[in-house]
N, C-alpha and C positions, 0 to 999 in steps of 0.2 A: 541630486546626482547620486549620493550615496545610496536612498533609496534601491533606486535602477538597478546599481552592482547588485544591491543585495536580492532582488528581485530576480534578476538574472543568474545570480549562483544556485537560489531556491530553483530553479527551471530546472538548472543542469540537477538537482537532489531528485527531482520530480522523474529525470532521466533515469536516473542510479536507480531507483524503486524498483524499476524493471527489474534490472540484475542483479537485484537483492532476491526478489521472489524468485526469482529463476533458479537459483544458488540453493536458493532453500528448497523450494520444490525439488531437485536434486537431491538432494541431502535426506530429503523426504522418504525417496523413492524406496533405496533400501532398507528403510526402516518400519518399513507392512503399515498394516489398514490406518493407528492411530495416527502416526505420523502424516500422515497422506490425506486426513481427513481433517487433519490442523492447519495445512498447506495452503486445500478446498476452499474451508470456511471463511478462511484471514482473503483467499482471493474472490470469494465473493462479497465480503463486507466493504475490501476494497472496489471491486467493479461498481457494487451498489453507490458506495462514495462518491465513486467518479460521476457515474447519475448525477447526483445531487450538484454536482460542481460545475459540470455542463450546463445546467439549468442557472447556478448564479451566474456565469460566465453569460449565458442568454437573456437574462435579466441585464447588466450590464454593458451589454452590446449588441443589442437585440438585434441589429441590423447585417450583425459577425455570428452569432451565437449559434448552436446547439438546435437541431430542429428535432423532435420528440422521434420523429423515423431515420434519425440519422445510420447512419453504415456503418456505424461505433455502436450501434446498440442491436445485436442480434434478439430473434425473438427469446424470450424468458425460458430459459432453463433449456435451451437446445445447445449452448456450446460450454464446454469448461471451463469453470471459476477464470483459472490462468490466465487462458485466452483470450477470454472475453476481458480481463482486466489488460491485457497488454494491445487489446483493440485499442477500447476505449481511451488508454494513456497515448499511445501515439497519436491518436486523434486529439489528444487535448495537448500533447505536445509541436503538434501540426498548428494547431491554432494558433498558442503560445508564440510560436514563433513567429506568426505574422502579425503580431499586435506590434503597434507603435509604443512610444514611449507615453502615448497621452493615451492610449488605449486601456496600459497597466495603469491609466490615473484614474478612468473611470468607474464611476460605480454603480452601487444598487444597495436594496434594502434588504437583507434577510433574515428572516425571522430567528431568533435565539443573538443574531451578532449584530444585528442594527446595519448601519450604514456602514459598505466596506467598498474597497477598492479592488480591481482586477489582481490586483498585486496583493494585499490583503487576502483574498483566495487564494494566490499560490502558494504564500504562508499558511494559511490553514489546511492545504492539503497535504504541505510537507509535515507540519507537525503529525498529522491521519497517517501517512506512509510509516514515519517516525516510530509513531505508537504501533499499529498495527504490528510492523517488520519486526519490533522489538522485543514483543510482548511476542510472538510466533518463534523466534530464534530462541527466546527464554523457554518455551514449550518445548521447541525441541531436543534443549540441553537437557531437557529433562529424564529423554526418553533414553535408555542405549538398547542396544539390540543386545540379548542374550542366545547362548551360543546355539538355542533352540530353535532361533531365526523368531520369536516371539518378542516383545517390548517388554521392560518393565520399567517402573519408574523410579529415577534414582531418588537415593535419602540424601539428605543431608546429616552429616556429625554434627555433635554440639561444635565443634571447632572449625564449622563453614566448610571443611573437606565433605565432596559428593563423591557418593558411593553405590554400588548396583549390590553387593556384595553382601553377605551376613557380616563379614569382618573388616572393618575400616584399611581401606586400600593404606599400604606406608609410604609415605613423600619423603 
């Protein structure tokens, strides 16, 4: 039973992803080409993910799964990282939802993680979200806009204070 909950809270995290990216991409926009291009790449690493997780997902429930022409997978490179990843999540969140409680039991074989469960997958896509989101929000801490409307990239002081500046901002 515990399982379950925790399986089910990871869904609702898998939901949250969305409006993580979105936030950021936002965050993005003002901040010109690098920003926006750290935004792109993290949502297409994720859309490609999603791929992958369909495919376990179809492996595991072959009879439920994932079909290679689904309408979550537009053709290659014609729509926006973003989009195309917040297709693809709804659709895996569409599925998600109609799984049983013996659905998130089943499994399949895949290659690098061995034998895992439907549930099992949704963990390892949260941890993907996780990393991805984190490592991208760390990217963009990095950047700040200078008042030239151009990026540069902050330093760090030796005393962990981050600075755009020649001269260490005072706290």
């Amino acid at each position: 039973m515990a399982d379950l909950l925790e399986c089910l809270l990871q869904i609702k995290g898998l939901a949250e992803s969305l409006n993580r990216l979105s936030a950021l991409a936002a965050q993005s926009a003002g901040r010109g080409g690098a920003a926006v291009a750290a935004v792109t790449q993290t949502a297409a690493g994720l859309a490609s993910a999603e791929h992958g997780w369909h495919q376990a997902f179809s492996s595991a429930l072959p009879n439920r799964g994932f079909a290679d022409d689904s309408p979550a997978w537009p053709a290659c490179g014609t729509e926006d990282p973003v989009v195309a990843f917040n297709r693809a999540r709804r659709a895996t969140l569409e599925f998600l939802d109609l799984c049983s409680a013996a659905d998130l039991s089943a499994s399949a074989t895949l290659g690098g993680l061995g034998r895992v469960t439907v549930a099992d997958i949704v963990a390892h896509m949260l941890a993907n979200d996780t990393e991805r989101l984190g490592a991208l929000r760390n990217d963009l801490s990095l950047f700040d806009a200078a008042p030239d409307g151009r990026l540069r990239q902050a330093r760090f002081l030796d005393d962990g204070r981050r600075t755009t500046h020649d001269r260490p901002i005072g706290y």
